[in-house]
N, C-alpha and C positions, 0 to 999 in steps of 0.2 A: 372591737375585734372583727377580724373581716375571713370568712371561708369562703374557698372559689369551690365551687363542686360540679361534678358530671352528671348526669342522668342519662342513664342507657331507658325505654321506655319502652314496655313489651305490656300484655294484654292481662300478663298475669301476677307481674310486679315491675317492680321499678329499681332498677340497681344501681346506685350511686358510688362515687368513692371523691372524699372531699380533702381539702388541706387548710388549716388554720393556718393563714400567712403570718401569722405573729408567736406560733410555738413551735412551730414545722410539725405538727400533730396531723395523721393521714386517717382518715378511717374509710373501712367500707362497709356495703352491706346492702339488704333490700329492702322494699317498704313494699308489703303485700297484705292484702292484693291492689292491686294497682285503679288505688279509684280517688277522688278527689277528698270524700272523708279520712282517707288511712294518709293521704299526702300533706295534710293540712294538720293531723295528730302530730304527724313524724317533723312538720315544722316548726309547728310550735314549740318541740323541746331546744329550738336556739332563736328566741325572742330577744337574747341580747348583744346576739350578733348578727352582723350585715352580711348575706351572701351574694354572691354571682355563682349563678347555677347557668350551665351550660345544656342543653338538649337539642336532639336532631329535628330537625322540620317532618317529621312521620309521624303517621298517625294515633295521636293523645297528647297531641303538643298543647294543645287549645287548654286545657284544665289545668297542664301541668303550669303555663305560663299564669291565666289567669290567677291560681293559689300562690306562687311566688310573689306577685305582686299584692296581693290583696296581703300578704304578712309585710309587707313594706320593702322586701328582696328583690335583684334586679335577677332578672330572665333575660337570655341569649338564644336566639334559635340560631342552630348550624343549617350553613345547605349542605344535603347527604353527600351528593356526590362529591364536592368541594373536598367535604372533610376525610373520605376516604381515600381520594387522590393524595393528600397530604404525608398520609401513611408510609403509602411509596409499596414496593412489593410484599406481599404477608410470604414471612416467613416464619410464624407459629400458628398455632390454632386460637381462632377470632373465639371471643367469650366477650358475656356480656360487661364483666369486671374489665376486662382490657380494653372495650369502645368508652364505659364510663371515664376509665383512667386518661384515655387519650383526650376526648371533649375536655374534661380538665386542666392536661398537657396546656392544648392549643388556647385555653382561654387565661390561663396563668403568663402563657409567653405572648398574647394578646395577637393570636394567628389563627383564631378563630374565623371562620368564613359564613360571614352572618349572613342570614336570610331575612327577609322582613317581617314583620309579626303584624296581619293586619287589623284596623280596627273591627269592634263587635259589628257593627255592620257591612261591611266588606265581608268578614266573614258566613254572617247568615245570607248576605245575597249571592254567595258562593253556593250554599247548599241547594239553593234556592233554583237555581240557573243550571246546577248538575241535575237535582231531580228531573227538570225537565225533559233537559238531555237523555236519562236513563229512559224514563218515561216512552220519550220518541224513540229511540233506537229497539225500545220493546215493542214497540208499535208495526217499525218497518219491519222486523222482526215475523212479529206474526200475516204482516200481509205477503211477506217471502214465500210465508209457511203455503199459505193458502195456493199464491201463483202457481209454485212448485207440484202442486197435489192437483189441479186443473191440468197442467201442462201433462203431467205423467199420467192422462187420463187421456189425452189426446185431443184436448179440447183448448176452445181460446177466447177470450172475452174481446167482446166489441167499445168496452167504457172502461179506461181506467182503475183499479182497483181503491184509490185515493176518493174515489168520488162516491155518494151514497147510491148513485145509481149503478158502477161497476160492482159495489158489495150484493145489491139486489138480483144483479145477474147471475151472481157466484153463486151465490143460495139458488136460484133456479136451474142449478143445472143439473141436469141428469148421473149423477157421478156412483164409483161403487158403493156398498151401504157406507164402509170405515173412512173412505175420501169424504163423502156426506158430513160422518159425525167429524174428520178432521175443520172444516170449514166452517158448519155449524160454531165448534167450541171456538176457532181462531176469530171470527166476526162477534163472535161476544166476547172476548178478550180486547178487540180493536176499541168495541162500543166503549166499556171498561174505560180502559187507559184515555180516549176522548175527552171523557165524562170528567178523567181526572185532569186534562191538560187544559179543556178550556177555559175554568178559571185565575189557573196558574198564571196562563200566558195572559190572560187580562191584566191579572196583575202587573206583570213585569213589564207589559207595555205602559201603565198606568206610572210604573216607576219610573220608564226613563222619561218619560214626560216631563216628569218633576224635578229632576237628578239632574244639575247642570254639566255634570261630564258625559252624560249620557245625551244629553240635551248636543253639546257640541260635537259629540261623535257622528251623530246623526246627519250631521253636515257634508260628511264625507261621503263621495257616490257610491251605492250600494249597501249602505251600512242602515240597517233599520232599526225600530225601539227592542225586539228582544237579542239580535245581533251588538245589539249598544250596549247591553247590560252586559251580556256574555262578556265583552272585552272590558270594560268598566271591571265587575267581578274578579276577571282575570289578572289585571294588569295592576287593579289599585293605585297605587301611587306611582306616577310614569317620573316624578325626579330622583327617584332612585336610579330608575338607567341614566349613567353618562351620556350614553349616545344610544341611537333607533338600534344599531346591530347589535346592541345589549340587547334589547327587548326582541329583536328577533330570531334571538336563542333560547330567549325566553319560550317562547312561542314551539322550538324545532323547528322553524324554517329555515335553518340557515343547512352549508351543504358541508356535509363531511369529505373529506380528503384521504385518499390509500395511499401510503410513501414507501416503499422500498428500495433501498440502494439508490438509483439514479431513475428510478420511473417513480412517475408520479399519476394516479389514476381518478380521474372526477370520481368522486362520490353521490349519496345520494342526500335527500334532506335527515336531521338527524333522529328528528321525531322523539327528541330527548325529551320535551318542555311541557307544559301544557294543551292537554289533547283537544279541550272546550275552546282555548286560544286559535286554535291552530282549526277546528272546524268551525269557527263562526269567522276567519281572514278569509277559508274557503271559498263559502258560500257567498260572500260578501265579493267576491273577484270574480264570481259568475254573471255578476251583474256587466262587468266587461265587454260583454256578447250583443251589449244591446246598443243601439244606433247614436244614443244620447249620452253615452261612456264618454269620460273624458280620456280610458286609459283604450278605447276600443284601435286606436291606430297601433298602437303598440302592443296590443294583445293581440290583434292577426297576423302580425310580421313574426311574432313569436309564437304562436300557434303554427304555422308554415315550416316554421326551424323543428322546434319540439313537441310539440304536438298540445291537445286542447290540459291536460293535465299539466304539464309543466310550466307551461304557457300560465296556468293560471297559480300557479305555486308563484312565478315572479310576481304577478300582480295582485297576490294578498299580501308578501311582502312588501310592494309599496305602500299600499294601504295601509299597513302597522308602520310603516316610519313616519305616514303624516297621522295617525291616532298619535304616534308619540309625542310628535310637536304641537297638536291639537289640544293633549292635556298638559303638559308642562306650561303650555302660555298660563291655562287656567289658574294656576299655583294653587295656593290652599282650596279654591272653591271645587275642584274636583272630587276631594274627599265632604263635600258639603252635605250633612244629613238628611234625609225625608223623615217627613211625619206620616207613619202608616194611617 
């Protein structure tokens, strides 16, 4: 006997509504609280049927998949936005029962809009390559804090802020008592987060070393070992995209479009995709600027038109269409494991 079922998946339970294809029997309900113990009680009461359980790609996917499969049940991740598109205009009020019901719908009529469900490690070097992200962005973060609090002092540094000797300067300067204790606390926050990045980023250079997708992304001008992971992480397995302008919507670099009546109005990029994708193409197309570019003819003709930020949105787009072709050559070895 085969049940196809929904999962709607929230923080504080899990709302399903299922159908036994063989009695047309519907049921609904919730499994709370929503934790891998109470999901794995509530499957076990159908050990002698087969399900297709449907749920969204948001966040508590990972348990919920993992314990389907571990009772011997198949798992379907939806893309969100896919599956809400689907719907078409809400003309009632959204409930957790009625998203369940729909996943259901679309996986009974087999219009489900799958997303990929990556292996256990793709997924830990996701966590892995965001922490750091978090990490940095706290970092620029507090040296903002500091600039901002010298500058509205009237004051100015002669070194960098990035460097230990522009931190030394900050602290020496003459500022109000509270600008003081602001700097004080921010340079021991920067110390902090340092403390915690540099042997992250050891690592993760250590990884793509090893990592043959990362190993061949490296290839590419401007792409270094933690810029290699970030897109590795990101991208996983590139033969799931048909073609590169998949994956560079993946990403949000591609450009949205205004249409009304008879005009038509360039848009901008749509910054729908992954944000860590899309800031490691970035940084990787700044490399462009440098004499030894291979993309640097074509990045000042297009700096001249649109200026140094557009300019480089196309050339991190070009660089994700040859990552794409870069890992599809590899085939299975992209996904090829390390040993920590």
């Amino acid at each position: 006997m085969t049940m196809v079922v929904g999962f709607d998946v929230h923080r504080s339970q899990i709302t399903y509504d299922s159908l036994d294809t063989e009695t047309g029997e519907v049921m609904t309900g919730r499994i709370a609280p929503a934790t891998r113990q109470a999901l794995r009680k509530w499957l076990s009461r159908f050990e002698e049927k087969k399900m297709k359980v449907a749920l969204e790609a948001t966040t508590g996917w990972r348990f919920c998949v993992e314990e389907i499969r571990a009772q011997g049940h198949e798992a379907y991740l939806a893309e969100v936005a896919e599956t809400r598109a689907l719907r078409g205009r809400k003309r009632r009020a959204k409930t957790d029962r009625a998203d369940a019901r729909w996943l259901r719908t679309l996986l009974v009529r087999e219009q489900l809009p799958g997303a990929w469900i990556p292996p256990t490690e793709i997924q830990e070097l996701r966590i892995r390559v965001r922490l750091r992200q978090a990490l940095v962005e706290e970092r620029s973060a507090w040296l903002h804090r500091i600039s901002a609090a010298i500058f509205h002092q009237g004051l100015r540094l002669e070194n960098p802020l990035a460097t230990e000797r522009g931190r030394e300067e900050a602290a020496a300067l003459e500022l109000s008592p509270r600008a003081c204790e602001l700097v004080r606390v921010a340079l021991e926050m920067v110390r902090s987060l340092d403390r915690q990045l540099e042997p992250l980023e050891a690592e993760l250079r250590s990884y793509a070393n090893a990592q043959p997708a990362c190993q061949a992304l490296q290839g590419n001008f401007g792409i270094g070992p933690v810029i290699a992971v970030a897109i590795h992480a990101e991208v996983g397995d590139a033969r799931r995209f048909s073609s590169s302008r998949k994956l560079v919507r993946l990403a949000g670099l591609d450009i949205t479009v205004n249409e009304s009546a008879d005009k038509r109005k360039p848009g901008h990029i749509s910054r729908q995709g992954a944000p860590l994708l899309r800031w490691a193409l970035y940084e990787a197309a700044q490399a462009a600027t440098r004499h030894t570019s291979p993309d640097r003819h074509d990045y000042r003709k297009l700096k001249a038109r649109l200026g140094h930020n557009r300019a480089s949105i196309e050339i991190a787009r070009r660089i994700l269409r040859r990552c794409h072709h870069t890992l599809v050559a590899l085939g299975d070895e992209q996904l090829a494991p390390t040993v920590d």
